[in-house]
N, C-alpha and C positions, 0 to 999 in steps of 0.2 A: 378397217377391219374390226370384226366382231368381237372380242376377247374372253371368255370366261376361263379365269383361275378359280380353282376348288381347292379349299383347305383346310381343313375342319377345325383344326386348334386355334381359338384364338387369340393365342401367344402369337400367331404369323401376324396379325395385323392390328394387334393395339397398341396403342402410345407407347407401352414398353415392350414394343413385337423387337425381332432381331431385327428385322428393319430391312432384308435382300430381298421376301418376295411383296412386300408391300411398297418398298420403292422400284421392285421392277412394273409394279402394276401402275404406277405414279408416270413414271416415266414414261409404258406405252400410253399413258393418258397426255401426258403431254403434248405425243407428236401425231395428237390427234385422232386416237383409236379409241371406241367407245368400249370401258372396258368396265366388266362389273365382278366380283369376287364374292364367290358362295361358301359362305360359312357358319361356324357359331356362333351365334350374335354376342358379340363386343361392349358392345351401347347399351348406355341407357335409357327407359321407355320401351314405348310397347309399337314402335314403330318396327317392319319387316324390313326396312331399306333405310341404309345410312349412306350420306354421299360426300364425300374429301378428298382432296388433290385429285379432282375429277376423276374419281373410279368410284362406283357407286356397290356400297356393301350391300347383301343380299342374305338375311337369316335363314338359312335352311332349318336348323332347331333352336333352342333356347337357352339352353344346355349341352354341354358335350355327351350326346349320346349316339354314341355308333350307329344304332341299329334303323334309328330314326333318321339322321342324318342319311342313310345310303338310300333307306326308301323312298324319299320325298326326293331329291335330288337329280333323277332323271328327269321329272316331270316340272323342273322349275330350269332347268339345263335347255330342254325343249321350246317350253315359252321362250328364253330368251334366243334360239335361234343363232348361236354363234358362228362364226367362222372358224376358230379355233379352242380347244380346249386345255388347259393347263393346268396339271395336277401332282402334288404329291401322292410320292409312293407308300404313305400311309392315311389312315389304315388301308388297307389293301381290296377293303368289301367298297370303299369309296371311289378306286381307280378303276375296279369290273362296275361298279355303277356310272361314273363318268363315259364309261366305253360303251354302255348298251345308249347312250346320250346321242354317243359319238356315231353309231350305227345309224338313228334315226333320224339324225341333223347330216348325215354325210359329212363333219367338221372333223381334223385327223385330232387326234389326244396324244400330246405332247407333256410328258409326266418328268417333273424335273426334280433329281435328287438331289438336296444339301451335302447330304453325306454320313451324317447321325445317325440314319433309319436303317435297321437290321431288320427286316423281315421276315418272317419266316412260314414254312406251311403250306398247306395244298394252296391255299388261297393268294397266298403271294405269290407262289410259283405262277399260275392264271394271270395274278395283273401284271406281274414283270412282262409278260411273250404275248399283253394285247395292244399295247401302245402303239402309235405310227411312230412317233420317236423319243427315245429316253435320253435326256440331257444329265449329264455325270459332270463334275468340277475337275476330277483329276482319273488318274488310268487307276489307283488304287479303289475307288468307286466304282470305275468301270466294270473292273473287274467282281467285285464283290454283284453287280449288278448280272453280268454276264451268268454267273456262279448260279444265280436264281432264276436263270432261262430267260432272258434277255438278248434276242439275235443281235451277234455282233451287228451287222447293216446298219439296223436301226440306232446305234449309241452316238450320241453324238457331245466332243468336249466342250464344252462353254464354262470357262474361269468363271470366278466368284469376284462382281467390278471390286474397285476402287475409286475414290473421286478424286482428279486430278488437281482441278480450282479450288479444295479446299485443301488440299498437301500447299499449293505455292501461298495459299492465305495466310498461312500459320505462320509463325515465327521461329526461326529455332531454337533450342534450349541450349547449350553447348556445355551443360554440368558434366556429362559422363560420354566417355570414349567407348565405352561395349554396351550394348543393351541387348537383352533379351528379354520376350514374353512369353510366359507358358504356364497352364496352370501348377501351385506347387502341390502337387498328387504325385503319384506312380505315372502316372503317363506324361509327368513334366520333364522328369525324368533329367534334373540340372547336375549330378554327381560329377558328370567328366565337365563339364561347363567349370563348377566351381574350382575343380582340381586344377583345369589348366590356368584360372586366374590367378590360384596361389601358387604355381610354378613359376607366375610372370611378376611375383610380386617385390623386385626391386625393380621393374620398371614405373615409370608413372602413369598410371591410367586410372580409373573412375570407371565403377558398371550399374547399373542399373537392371532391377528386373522387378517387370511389370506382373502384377499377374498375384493369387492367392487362395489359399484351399487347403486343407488339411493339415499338410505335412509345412504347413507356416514355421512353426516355433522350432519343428526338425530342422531346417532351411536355417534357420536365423542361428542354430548350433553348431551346424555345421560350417557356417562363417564365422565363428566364432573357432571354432578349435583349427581350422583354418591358417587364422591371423589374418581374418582380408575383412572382418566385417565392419571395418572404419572405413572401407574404399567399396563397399560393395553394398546399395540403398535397395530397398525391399520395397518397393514403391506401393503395392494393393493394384488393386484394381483402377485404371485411371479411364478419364475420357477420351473418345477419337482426337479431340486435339490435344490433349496433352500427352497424348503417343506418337502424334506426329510430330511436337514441337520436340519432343528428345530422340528422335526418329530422325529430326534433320540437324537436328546436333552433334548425334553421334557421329563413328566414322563405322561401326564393323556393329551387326544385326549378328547374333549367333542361333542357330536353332537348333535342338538335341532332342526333342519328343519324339516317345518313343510310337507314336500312333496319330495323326492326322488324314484328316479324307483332301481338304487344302489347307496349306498355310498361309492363310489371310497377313498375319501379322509379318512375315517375310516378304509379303508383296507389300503390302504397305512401306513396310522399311526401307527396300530396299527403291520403290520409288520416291522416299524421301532422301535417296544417296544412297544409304549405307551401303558396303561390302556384304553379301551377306556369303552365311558357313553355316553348313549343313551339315550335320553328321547323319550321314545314312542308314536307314534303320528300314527296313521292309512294310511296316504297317505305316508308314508314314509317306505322304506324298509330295514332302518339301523339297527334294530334292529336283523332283520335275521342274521344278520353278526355276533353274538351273540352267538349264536345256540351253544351251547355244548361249550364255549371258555370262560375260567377259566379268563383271564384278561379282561372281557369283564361285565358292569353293566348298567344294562337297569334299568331307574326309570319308574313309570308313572305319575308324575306330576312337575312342576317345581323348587315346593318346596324342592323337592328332592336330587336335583345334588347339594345343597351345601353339605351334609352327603356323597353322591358319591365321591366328592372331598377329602374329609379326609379319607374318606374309601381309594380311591385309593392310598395316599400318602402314606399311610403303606404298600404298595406294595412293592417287588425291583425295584429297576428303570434297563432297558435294553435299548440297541442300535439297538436290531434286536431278532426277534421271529420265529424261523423256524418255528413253527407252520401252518403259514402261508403262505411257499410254495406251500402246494396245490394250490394256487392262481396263480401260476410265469405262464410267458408265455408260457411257451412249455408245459407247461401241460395242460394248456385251449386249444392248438392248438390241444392239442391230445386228446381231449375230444369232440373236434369238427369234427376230423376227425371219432371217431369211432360213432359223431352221425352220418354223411355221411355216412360211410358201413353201418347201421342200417336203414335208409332209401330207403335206395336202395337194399335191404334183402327181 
């Protein structure tokens, strides 16, 4: 199979890209599909094609410029003659020029949303309802994507992976018994988080929370008046394995944000073992993760998660939950490719 991904920013695929759609391009290069990704050029020199973990980058412009990017792009889409097309939903003048591509290659355009992208406008309404299929991470995306005239038919869910062989690599950390990650903003949203642990505070337990942003030094007072902030570590920002190693430490994942498109850091968790607890909030899509999963407790108020905490403590404690395979990367990758054969059907 022929593959082209289009993405214009390129944060999606430098060194410090987020690293989902540049490892899902890795990946179908791996299993053997010639796959090239058309973007802002990343690199440096005055070379138009750069090529790593066999997917070969393709500079539409030089610079991030919209206007240039959409024009040049059918006509470099064409030469390469794809199979399929795979594109973010922004900018939106990118996914109507991916689509006139997609008309004259007969390849279907498969435009796949993180979940970040708010679109909006005559122009987005257009690329939302041209696509062969729209791939969404969670029904809260879905939705928001539907909103913008996107025919139900065409949506199709596909989770955000996870790596399986590097959760069993890691070690676990066993310092703290509750962790949670979110940014500390308004949409971290930890107030009933902290309250139920200083309700629980003649128990013995240890928290952890990952994660930092604004409302830091707020966060750090309100442990403090509290009384928990001797028992309660403020960690920053950490690396994928040192979120897994206290991930398979822990025994109970909490999540309270008031707004997710997915919760990565719950699936993560919760395949490193943890119990995980959701408090249900409507802009958020963590709850979904939930769905039919025995270690899994959704409250709906926040008075609630301190009783989810002792509920989950009766649990066993685990290092890892095959369960949660479904998740691992080669299987999204293959859930991706056969929505591609489905499009193009």
């Amino acid at each position: 199979m022929r593959l082209a991904l289009v993405a214009a920013e390129p944060r999606e695929w430098g060194e410090r890209a987020a690293g989902r759609l540049r490892s899902l391009a890795e990946g179908f290069a791996d299993r053997g599909h010639e796959v090239a990704a058309f973007c802002t050029q990343f690199w440096g020199g005055y070379d138009e094609r750069h090529c790593h973990g066999g997917v070969t980058y393709r500079a539409v412009t030089v610079a991030p410029a919209r206007s240039s990017f959409t024009t040049r792009l059918p006509a470099l889409l064409s030469e390469f003659a794809p199979d399929v097309i795979h594109a973010r939903p922004t900018p939106s003048a990118s996914v109507l020029a991916a689509n006139a591509s997609s008309t004259l290659t007969r390849a279907p355009l498969v435009v796949d949303w993180r979940g970040h992208e708010r679109p909006s406008g005559r122009i987005a309404r257009r690329a939302a309802a041209a696509p062969d299929a729209v791939v969404v991470p969670s029904g809260v995306v879905a939705a928001r994507a539907r909103e913008l005239g996107t025919p139900d038919e065409r949506l199709q869910r596909i989770p955000r992976p996870i790596d399986c062989d590097l959760i069993r690599s890691v070690d676990p950390d066993p310092t703290h018994d509750v962790v949670t990650a979110a940014p500390l903003s308004a949409d971290g949203d930890l107030e009933g988080f902290l309250l139920a642990l200083a309700e629980l505070r003649r128990r013995d337990w240890s928290a952890l929370v990952i994660g930092d942003g604004p409302r830091h030094e707020a966060v750090a007072d309100d442990l403090a008046a509290l009384r928990i902030d001797d028992r309660v570590e403020l960690a920053g920002d950490l690396s994928r394995e040192e979120r897994i190693a206290h991930y398979r430490g822990a025994h109970v994942f909490v999540d309270t944000r008031a707004r997710s498109s997915f919760a990565d850091e719950l699936l993560w968790a919760m395949a490193c073992g943890c119990v995980g607890i959701v408090e249900y909030r409507e802009a958020s899509a963590a709850h979904e993760l939930l769905e039919g999963v025995p270690r899994g407790i959704r409250v709906t108020a926040p008075e609630a998660i301190e009783g989810a905490i002792l509920d989950a403590a009766d649990r066993e404690h685990r290092t890892y939950d095959p369960e949660f395979e479904r998740y691992d990367r080669p299987r999204i990758i293959g859930e991706y490719l056969e929505t591609y054969r489905a499009a193009g059907e």
